[in-house]
C-alpha positions as CSV (number, residue, x, y, z in Angstrom):
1,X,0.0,0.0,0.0
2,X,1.2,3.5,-0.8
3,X,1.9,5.5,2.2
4,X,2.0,9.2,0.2
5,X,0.0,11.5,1.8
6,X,-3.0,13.0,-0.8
7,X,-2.6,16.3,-2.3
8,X,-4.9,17.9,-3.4
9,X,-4.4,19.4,-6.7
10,X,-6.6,22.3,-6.7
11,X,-5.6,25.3,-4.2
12,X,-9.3,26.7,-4.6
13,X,-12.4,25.5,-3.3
14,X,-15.9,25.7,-4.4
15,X,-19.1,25.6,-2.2
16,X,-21.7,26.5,-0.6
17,X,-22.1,28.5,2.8
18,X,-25.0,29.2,5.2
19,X,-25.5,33.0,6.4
20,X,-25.6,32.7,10.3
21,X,-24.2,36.9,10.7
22,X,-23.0,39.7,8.6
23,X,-19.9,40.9,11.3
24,X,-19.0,44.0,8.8
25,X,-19.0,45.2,5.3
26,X,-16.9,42.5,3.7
27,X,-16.9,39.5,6.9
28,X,-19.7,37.1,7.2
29,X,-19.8,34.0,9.6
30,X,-21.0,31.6,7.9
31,X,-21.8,27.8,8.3
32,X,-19.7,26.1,5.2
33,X,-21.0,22.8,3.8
34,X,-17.9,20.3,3.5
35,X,-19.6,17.8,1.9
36,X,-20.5,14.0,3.5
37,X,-22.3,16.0,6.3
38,X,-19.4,18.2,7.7
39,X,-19.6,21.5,8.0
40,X,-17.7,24.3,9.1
41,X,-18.7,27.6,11.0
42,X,-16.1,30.6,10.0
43,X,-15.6,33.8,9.3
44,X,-15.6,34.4,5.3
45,X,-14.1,37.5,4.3
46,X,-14.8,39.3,1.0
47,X,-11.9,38.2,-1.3
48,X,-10.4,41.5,-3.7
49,X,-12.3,44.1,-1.2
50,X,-11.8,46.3,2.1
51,X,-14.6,48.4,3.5
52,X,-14.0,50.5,6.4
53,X,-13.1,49.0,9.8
54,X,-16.3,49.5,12.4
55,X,-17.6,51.5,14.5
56,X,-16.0,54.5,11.9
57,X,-19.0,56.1,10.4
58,X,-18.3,54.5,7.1
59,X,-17.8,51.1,8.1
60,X,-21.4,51.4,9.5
61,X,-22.3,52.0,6.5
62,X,-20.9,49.5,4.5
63,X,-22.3,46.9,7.3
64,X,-25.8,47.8,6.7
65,X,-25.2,47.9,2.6
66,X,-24.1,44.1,3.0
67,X,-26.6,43.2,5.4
68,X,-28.9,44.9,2.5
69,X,-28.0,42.0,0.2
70,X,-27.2,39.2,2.7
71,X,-29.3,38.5,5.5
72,X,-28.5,35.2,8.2
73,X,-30.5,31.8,6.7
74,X,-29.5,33.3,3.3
75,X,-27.2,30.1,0.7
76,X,-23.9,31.9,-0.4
77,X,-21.7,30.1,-3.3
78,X,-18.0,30.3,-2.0
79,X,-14.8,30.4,-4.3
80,X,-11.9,30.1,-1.7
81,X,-8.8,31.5,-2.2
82,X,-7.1,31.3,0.5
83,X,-6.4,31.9,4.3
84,X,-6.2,35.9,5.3
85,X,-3.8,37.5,7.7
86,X,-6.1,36.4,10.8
87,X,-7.0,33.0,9.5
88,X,-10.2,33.8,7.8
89,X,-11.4,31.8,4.9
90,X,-10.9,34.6,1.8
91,X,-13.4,34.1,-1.1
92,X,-15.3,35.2,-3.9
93,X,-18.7,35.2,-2.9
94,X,-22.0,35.1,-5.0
95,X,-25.2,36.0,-3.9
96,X,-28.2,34.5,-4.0
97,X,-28.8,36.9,-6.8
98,X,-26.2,35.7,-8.7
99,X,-24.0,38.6,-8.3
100,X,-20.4,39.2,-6.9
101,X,-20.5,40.3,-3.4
102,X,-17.0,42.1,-3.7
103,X,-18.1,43.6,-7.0
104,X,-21.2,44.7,-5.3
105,X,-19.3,46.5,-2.6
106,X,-16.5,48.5,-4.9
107,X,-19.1,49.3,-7.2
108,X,-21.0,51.6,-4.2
109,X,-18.2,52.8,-2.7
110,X,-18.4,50.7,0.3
111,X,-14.9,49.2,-0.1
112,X,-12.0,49.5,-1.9
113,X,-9.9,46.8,-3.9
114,X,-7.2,45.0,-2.4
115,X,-4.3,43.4,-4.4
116,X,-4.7,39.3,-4.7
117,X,-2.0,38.9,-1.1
118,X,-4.9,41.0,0.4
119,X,-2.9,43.9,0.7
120,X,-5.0,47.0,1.0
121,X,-4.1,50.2,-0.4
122,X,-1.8,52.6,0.8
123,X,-2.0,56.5,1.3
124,X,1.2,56.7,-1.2
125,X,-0.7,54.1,-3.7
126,X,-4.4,55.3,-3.3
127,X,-4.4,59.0,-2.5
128,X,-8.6,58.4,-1.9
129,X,-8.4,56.2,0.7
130,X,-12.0,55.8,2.8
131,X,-11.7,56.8,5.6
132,X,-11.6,54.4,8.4
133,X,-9.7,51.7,6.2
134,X,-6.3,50.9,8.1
135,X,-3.5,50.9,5.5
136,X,-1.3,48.3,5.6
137,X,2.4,48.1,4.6
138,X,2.8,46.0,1.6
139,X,6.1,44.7,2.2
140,X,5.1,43.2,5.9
141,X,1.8,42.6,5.4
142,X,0.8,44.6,8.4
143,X,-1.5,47.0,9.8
144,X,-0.2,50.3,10.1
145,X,-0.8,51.6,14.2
């Protein structure tokens, strides 16, 4: 018998999710299906977005948008990407609608994009910066304080 460890092949992953809370504009907690009756409750964060941190003004407002087009008992489609900085699933997520949650949020100004390591802009790179959207140094991967 072989003793080699499986690997997997594919680094993404594709599912669905349950909607148990929209935390902020571009995190949801969500209940993931694994498939043969596992399932796993995390926190999802919007992949290619960053709305403003709460309780800022704007990252109130970028809450309630999402909880606008998400609300809990709601079936998400997931396209992982990977693990963020605080070991949150990162993924493209569609709506029930169809549509591109992250898509959704640039398009109204409730987030801005973030490059595909989940770097978020800086002031030097994106002079319009929302307000309340901690920039992070690119080359550590950190939150500025």
């Amino acid at each position: 018998m072989n003793s080699k460890a499986i690997t997997p092949k594919k680094k993404s992953w594709q599912g669905h999710a349950l909607v148990v809370e929209v935390l902020d504009g571009d995190t949801i907690k969500c209940q993931i299906d694994l498939g043969f009756k596992i399932s796993l409750l995390t926190n999802v964060r919007v992949h290619g977005c960053n709305s403003p941190e709460l309780p800022t003004p704007l990252g109130v407002l970028a809450l309630n948008f999402t909880r606008g087009l998400i609300t809990p008992g709601d079936i998400l489609t997931l396209d992982s990407k990977r693990l963020d900085l605080y070991g949150r699933a990162e993924a493209v997520v569609t709506l029930p609608d169809g549509s591109d949650l992250g898509t959704r949020l640039l398009g109204s100004g409730h987030a801005v994009p973030a490059d595909d390591r989940g770097n978020l802009p800086t002031k030097e790179n994106q002079p319009g910066l929302l307000p309340g959207l901690a920039p992070r140094d690119t080359r550590s991967n950190t939150a500025h304080q």
